[in-house]
ROBA-388060 format. One record per residue (C-alpha): residue number from 0; residue in three letters; z negated, y, x. Coordinates in nm, 3 decimals, decimal comma, always signed. Example, Ala and Ser with C-alpha at 12.3 -4.5 7.8 and 13.67 -1.06 7.14 Angstrom:
residues 2
  tifi  bavex        w        v        u
     0    ALA   -0,780   -0,450   +1,230
     1    SER   -0,714   -0,106   +1,367
This chain:
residues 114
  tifi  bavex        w        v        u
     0    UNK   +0,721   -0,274   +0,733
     1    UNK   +0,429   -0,176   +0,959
     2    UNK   +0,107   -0,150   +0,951
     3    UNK   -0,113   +0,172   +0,774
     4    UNK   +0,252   +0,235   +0,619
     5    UNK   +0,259   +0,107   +0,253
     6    UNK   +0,662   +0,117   +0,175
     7    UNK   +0,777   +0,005   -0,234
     8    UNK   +1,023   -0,257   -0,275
     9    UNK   +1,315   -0,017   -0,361
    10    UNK   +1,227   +0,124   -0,012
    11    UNK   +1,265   -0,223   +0,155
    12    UNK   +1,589   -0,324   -0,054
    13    UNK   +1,736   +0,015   +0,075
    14    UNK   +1,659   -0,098   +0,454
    15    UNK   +1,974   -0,170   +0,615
    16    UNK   +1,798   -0,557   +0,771
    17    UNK   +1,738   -0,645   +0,430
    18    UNK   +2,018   -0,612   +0,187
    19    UNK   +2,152   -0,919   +0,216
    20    UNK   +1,839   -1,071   +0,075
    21    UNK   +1,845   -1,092   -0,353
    22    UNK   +1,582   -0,862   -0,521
    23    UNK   +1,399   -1,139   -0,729
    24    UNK   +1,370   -1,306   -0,349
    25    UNK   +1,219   -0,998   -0,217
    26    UNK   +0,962   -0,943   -0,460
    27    UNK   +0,896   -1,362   -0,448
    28    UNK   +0,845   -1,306   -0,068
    29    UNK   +0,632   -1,011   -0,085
    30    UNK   +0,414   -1,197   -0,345
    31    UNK   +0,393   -1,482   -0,130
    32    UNK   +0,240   -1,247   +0,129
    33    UNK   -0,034   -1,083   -0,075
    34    UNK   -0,110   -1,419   -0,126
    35    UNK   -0,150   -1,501   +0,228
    36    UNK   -0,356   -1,240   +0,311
    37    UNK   -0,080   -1,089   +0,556
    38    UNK   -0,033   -0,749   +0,312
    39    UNK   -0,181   -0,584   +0,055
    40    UNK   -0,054   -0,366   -0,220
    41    UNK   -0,158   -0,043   -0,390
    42    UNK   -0,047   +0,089   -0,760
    43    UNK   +0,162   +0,451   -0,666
    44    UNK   +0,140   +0,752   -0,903
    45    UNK   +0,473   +0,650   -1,011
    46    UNK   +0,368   +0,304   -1,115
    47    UNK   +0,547   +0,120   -0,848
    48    UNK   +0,325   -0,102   -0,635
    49    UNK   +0,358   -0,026   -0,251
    50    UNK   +0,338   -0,334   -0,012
    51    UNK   +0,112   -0,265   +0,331
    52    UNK   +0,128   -0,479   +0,629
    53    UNK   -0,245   -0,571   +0,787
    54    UNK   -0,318   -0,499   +1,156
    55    UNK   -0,252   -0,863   +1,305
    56    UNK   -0,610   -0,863   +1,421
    57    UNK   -0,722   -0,797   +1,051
    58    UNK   -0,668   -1,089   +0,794
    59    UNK   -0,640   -0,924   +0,452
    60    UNK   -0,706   -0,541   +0,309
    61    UNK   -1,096   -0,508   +0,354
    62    UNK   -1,083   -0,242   +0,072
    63    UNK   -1,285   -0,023   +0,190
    64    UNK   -1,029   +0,306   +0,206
    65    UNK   -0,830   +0,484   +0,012
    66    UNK   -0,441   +0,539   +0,017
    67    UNK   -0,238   +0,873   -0,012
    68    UNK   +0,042   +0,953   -0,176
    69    UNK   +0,301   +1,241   -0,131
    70    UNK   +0,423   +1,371   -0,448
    71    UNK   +0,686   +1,606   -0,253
    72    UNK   +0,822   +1,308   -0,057
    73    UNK   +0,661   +0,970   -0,221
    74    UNK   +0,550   +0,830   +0,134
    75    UNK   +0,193   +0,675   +0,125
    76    UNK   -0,023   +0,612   +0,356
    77    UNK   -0,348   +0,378   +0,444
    78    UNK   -0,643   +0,675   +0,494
    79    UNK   -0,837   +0,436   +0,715
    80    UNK   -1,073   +0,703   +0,894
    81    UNK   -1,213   +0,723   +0,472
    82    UNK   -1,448   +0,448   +0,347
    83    UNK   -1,481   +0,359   +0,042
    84    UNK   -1,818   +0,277   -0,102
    85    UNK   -1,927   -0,031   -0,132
    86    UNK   -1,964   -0,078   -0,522
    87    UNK   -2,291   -0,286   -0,710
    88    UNK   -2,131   -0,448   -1,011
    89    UNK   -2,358   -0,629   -1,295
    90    UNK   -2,466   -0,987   -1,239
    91    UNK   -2,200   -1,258   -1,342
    92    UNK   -1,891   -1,026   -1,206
    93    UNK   -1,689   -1,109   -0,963
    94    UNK   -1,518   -0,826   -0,761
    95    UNK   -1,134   -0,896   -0,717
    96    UNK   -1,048   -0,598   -0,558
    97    UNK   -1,077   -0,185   -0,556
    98    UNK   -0,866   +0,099   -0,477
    99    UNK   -0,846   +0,436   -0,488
   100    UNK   -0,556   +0,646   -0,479
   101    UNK   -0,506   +1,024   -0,362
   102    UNK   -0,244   +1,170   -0,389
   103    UNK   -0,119   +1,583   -0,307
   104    UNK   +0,101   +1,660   -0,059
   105    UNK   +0,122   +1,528   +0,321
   106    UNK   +0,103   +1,785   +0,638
   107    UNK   +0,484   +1,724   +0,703
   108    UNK   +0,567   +1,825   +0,365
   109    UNK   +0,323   +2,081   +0,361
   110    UNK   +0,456   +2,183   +0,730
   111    UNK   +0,792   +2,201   +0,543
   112    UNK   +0,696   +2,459   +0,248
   113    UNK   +0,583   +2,681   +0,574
């Protein structure tokens, strides 16, 4: 897992350093680390959630851009040069979280149709 690269669980289970490690471990773990602050996840298209590592100088997903996701090749990506804007909710809420998701298809796939 690196950073700006949000990768799904099936996608970690299939890395060869991992498959000695149980499923229900894995997604305990990962949980464990959205918890912490160290990675943040995003709902895909496809209704898997995709796990993102946070630069190490940056505790926790600021939420404030959106994520991409290839529907030729289902890699997403943090789209960190885009800010989200920053959004007024009604007194007495409490903001959890926000995301956005775009999804099309990358410039390598797109490089690929060429």
């Amino acid at each position: 897992m690196k950073a700006g690269c949000p990768v799904s669980h099936g996608e970690l289970q299939a890395d060869e350093r991992l498959k000695e490690i149980n499923r229900v471990t894995l997604y305990r773990t990962l949980n464990a680390l959205v918890e912490a602050g160290l990675v943040h996840k995003v709902l895909g298209v496809d209704s898997c959630w995709y796990f993102c590592l946070h630069e190490t100088d940056q505790p926790g997903c600021p939420g404030d851009h959106p994520h991409f996701y290839c529907l030729e090749c289902g890699r997403m990506e943090c789209l960190k040069e885009c800010k989200l804007p920053f959004i007024e909710v009604p007194r007495g809420y409490h903001v959890e979280g926000k995301q956005l998701l775009v999804y099309g298809i990358c410039s390598k796939c797109q490089n690929n149709f060429s």
